[in-house]
DSSP file (Angstrom, degrees, kcal/mol; ACC not computed):
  #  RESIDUE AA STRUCTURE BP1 BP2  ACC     N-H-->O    O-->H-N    N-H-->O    O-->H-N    TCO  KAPPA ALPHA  PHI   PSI    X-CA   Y-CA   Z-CA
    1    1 A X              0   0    0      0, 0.0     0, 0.0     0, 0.0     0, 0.0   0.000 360.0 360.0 360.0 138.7   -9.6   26.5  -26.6
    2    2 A X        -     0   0    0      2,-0.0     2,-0.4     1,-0.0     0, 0.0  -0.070 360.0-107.4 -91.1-152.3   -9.8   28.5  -23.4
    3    3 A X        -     0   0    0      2,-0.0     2,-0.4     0, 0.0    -1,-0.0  -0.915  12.4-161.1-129.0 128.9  -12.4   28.9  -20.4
    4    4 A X        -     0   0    0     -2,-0.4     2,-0.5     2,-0.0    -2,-0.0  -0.905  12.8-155.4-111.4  98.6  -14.5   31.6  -19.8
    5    5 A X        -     0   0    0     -2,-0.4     2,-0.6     1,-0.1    -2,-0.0  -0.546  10.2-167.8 -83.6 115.4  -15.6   31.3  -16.1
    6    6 A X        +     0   0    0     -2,-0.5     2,-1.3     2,-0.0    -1,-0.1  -0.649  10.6 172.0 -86.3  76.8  -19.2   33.3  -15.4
    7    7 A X        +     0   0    0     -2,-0.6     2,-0.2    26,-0.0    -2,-0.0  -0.632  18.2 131.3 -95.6 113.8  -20.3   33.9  -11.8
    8    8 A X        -     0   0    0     -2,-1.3    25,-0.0     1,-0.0    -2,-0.0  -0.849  35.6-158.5-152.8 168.3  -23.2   36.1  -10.8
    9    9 A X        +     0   0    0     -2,-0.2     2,-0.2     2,-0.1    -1,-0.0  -0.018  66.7 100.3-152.4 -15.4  -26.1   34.8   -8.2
   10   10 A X  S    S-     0   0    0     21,-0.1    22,-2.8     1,-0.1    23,-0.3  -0.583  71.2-129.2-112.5 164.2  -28.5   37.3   -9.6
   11   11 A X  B     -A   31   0A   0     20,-0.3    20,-0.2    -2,-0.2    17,-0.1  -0.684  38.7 -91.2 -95.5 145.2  -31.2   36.9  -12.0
   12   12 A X        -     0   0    0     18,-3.2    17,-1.6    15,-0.3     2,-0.3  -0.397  49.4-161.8 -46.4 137.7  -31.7   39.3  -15.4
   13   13 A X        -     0   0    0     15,-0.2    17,-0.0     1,-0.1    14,-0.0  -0.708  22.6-132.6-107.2 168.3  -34.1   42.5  -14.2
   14   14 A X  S >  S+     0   0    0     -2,-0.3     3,-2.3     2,-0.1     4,-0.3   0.718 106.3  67.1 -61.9 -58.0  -36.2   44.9  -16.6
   15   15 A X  T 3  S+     0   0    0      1,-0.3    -1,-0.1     2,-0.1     3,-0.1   0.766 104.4  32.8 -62.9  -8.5  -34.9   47.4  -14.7
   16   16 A X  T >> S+     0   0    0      1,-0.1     3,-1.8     2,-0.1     4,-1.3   0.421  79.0 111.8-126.6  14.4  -31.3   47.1  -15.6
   17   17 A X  G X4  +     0   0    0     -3,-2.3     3,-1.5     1,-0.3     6,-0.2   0.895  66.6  68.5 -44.9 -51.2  -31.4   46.0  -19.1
   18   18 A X  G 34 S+     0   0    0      1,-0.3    -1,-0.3    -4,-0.3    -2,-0.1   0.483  99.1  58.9 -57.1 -13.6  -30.1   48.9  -20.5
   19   19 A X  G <4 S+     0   0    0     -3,-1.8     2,-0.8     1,-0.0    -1,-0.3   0.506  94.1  72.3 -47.5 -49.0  -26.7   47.8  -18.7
   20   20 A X    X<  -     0   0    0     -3,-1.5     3,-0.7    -4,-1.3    -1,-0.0  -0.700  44.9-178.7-115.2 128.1  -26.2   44.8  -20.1
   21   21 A X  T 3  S+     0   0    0     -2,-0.8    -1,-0.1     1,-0.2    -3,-0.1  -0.018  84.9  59.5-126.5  44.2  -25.1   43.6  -23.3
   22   22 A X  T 3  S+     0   0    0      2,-0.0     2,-0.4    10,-0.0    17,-0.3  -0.066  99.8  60.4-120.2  27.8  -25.2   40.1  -22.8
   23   23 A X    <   -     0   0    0     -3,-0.7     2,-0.3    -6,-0.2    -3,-0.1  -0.918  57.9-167.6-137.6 124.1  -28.7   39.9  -22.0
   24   24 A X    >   -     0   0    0     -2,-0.4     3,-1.8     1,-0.1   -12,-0.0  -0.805  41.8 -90.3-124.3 179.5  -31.8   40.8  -24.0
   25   25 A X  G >  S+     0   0    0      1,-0.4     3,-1.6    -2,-0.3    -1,-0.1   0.826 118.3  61.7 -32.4 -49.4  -35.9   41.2  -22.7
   26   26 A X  G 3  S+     0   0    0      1,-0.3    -1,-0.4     3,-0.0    -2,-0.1   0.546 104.6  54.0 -68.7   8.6  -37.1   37.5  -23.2
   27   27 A X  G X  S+     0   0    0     -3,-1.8     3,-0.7    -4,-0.1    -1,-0.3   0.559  72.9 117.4-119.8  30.0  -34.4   36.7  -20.7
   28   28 A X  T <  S+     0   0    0     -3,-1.6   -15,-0.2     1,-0.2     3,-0.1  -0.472  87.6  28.0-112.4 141.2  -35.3   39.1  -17.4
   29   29 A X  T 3  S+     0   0    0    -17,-1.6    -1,-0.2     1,-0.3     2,-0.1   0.013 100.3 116.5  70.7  -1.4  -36.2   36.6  -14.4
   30   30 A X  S <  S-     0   0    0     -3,-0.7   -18,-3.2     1,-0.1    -1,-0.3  -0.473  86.7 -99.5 -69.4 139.8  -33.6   34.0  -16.3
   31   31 A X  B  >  -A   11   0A   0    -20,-0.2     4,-2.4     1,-0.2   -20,-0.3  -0.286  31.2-120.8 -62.4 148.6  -30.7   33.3  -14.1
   32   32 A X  H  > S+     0   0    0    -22,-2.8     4,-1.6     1,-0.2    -1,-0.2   0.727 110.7  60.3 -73.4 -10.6  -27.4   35.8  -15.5
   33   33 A X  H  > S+     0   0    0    -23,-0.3     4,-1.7     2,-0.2     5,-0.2   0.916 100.3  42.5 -54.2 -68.6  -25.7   32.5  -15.9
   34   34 A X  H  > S+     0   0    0      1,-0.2     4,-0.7     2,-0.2    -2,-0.2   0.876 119.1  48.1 -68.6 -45.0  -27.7   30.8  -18.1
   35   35 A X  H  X S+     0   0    0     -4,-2.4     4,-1.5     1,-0.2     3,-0.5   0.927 106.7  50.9 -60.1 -45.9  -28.0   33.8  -20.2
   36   36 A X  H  X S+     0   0    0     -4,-1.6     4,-2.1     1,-0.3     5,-0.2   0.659 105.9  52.0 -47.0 -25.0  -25.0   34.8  -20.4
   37   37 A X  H  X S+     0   0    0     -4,-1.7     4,-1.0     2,-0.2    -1,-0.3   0.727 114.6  52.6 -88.9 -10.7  -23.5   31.3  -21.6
   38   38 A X  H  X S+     0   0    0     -4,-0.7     4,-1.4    -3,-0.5     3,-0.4   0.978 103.4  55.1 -66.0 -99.7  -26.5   31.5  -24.4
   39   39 A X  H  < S+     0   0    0     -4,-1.5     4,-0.5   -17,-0.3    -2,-0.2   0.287 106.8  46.6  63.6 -95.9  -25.5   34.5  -25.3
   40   40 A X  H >X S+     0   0    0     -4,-2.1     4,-2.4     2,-0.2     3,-1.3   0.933 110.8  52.6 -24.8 -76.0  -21.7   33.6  -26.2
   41   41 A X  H 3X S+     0   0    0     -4,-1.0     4,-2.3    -3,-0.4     5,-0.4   0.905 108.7  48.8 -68.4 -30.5  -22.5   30.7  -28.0
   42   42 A X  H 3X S+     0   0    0     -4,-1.4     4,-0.7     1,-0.2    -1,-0.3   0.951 114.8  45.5 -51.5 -37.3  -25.1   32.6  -30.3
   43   43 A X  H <4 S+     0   0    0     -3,-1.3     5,-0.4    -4,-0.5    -2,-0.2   0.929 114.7  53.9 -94.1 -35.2  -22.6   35.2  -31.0
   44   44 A X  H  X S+     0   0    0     -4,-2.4     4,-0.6     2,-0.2     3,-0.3   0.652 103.0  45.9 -24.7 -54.0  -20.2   32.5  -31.5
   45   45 A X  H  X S+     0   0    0     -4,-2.3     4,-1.5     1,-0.2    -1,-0.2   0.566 118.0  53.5 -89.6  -3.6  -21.7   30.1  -34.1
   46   46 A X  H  < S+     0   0    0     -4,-0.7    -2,-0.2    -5,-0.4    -1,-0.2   0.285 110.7  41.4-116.6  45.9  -22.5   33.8  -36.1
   47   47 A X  H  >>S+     0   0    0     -3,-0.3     4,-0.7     3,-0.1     5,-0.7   0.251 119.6  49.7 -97.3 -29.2  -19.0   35.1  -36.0
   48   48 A X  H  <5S+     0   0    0     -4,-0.6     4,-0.4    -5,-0.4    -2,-0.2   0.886 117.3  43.0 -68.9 -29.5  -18.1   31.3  -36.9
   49   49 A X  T  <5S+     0   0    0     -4,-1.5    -1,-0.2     3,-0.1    -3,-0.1   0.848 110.2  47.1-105.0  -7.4  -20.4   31.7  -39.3
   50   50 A X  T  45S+     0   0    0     -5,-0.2    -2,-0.2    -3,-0.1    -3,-0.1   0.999 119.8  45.2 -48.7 -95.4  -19.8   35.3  -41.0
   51   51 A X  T  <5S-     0   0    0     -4,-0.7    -3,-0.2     1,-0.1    -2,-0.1   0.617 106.6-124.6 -22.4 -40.0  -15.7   34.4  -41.2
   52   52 A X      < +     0   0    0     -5,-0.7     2,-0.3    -4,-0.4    -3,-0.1   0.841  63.3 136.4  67.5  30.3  -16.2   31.0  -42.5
   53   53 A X        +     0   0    0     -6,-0.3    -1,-0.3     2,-0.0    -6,-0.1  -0.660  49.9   8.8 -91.6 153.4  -14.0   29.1  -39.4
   54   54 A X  S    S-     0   0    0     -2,-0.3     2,-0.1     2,-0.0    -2,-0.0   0.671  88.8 -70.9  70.8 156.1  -15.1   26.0  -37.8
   55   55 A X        -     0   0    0      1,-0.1     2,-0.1     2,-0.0    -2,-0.0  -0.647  56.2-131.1 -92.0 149.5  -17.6   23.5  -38.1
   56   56 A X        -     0   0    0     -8,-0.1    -1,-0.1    35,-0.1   -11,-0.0  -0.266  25.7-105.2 -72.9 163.4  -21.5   25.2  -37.0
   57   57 A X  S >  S+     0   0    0     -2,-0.1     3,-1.3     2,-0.1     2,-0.3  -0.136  74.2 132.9 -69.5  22.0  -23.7   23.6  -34.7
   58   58 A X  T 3   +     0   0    0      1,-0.3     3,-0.1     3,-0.0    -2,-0.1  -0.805  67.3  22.6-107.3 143.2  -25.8   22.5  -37.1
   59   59 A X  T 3  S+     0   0    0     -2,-0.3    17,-2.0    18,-0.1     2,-0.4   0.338 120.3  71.8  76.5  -5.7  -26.9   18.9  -37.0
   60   60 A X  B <   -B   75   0B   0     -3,-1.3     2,-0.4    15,-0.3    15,-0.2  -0.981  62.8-162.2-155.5 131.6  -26.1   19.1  -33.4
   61   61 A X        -     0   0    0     13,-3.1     2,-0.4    -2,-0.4    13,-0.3  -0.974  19.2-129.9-139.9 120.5  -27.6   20.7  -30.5
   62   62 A X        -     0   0    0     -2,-0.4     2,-0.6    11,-0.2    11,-0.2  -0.525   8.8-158.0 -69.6 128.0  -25.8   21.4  -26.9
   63   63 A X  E     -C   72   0C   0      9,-1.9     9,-4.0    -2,-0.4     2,-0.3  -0.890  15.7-151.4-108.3 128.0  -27.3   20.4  -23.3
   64   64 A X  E     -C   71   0C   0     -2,-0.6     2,-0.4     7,-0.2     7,-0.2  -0.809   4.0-145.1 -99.2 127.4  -25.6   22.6  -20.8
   65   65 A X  E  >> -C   70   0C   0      5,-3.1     4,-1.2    -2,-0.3     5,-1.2  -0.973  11.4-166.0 -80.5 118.4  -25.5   20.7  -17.3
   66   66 A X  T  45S+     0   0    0     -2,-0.4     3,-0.5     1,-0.2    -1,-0.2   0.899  81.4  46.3 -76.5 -69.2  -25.9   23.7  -15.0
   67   67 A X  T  45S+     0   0    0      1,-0.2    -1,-0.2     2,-0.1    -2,-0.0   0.525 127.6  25.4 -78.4 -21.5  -24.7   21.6  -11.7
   68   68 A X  T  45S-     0   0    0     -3,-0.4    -1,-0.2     2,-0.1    -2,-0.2   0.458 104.3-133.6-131.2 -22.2  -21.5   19.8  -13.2
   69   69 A X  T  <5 +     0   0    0     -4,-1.2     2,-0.5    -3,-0.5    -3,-0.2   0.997  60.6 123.1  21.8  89.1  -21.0   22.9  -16.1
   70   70 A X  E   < -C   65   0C   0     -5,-1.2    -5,-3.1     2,-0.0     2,-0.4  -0.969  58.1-122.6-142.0 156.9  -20.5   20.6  -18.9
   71   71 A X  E     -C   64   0C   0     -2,-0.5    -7,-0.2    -7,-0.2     2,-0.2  -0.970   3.8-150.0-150.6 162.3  -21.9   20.2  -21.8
   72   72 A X  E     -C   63   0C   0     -9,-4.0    -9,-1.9    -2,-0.4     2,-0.4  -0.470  16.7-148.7-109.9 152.9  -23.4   17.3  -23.3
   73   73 A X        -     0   0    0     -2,-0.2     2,-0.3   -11,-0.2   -11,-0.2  -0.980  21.8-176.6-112.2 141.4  -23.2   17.0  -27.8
   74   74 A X        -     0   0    0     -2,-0.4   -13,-3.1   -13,-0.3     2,-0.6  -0.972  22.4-131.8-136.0 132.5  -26.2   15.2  -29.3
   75   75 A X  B     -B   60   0B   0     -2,-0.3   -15,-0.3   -15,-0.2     2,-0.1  -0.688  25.6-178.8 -79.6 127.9  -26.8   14.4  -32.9
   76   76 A X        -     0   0    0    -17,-2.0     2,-0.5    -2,-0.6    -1,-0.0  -0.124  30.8-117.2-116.3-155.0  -30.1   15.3  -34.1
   77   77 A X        -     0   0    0     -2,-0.1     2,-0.2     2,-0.0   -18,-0.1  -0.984  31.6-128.6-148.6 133.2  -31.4   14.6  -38.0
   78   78 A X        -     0   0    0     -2,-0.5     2,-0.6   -20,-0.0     8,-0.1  -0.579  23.8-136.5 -86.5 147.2  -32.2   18.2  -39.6
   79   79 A X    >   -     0   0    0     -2,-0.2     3,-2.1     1,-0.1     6,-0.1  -0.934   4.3-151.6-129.1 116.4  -36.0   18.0  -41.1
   80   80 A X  T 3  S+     0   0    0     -2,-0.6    -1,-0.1     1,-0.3     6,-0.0   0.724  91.5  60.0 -46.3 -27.8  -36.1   19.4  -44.3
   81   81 A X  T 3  S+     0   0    0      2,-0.0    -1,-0.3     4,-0.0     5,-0.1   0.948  80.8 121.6 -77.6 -29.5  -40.2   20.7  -44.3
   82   82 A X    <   -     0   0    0     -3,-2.1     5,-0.3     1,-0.2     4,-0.3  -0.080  58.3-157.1 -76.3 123.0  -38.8   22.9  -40.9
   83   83 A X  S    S+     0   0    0      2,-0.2    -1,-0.2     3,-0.1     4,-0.1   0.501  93.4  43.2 -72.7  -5.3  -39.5   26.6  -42.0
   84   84 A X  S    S+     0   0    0      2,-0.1     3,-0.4     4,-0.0     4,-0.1   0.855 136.6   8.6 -87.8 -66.0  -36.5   27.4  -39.2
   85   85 A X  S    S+     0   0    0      1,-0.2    -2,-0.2     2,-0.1    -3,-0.1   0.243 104.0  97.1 -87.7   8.0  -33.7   24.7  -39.9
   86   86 A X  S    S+     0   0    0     -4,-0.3    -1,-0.2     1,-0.2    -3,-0.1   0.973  89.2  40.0 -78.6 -42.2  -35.3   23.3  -43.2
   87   87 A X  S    S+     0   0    0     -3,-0.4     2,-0.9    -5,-0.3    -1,-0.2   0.391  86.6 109.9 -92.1  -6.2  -33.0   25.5  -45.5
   88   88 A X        -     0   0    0     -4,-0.1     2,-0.4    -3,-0.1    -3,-0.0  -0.557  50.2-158.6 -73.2 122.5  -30.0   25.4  -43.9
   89   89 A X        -     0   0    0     -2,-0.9     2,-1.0   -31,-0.0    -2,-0.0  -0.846  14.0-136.8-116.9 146.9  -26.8   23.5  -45.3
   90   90 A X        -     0   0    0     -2,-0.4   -35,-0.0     2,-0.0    -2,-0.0  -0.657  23.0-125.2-102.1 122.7  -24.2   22.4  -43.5
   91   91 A X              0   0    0     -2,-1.0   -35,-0.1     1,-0.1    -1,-0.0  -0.008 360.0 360.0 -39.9 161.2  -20.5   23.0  -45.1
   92   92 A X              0   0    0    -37,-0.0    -1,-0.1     0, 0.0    -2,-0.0   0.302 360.0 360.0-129.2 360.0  -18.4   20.5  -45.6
């Protein structure tokens, strides 16, 4: 798997939205970092999941350290009454 380095210093504006197409409204005063790396991985588990490669995120939710850029994998337990994640099944 490769690297994909993001450096910007600036925060999302309103005023430049129309500009950017990693970035949507809810994220304007969010650092362009943080969005961006969001972003990726969204569009990421839904080509992964579209195609049918690679295991989804599901069951597992990533904590991006900001200061160190890692990230940390934690298993979490899916709860079945949740009207977001309740109906999701995870391939095998």
């Amino acid at each position: 798997m490769g690297t994909i380095r993001i450096v910007d210093h600036d925060r999302v504006e309103l005023s430049n939205l129309n500009r950017q197409v990693l970035h949507w409204d809810k994220d304007v005063s969010r650092s362009k970092v943080d969005s961006a790396v969001i972003t990726c991985i969204q569009a990421t588990e839904g080509i992964k999941y579209i195609v049918g490669i690679a295991e989804l995120l599901t069951n597992r939710l990533l904590v991006y350290d900001r200061l160190n850029l890692k990230f940390t994998e934690l298993m979490v337990k899916r709860d079945l009454n949740c009207e977001h994640c309740g109906h999701l099944v995870r391939k095998e």
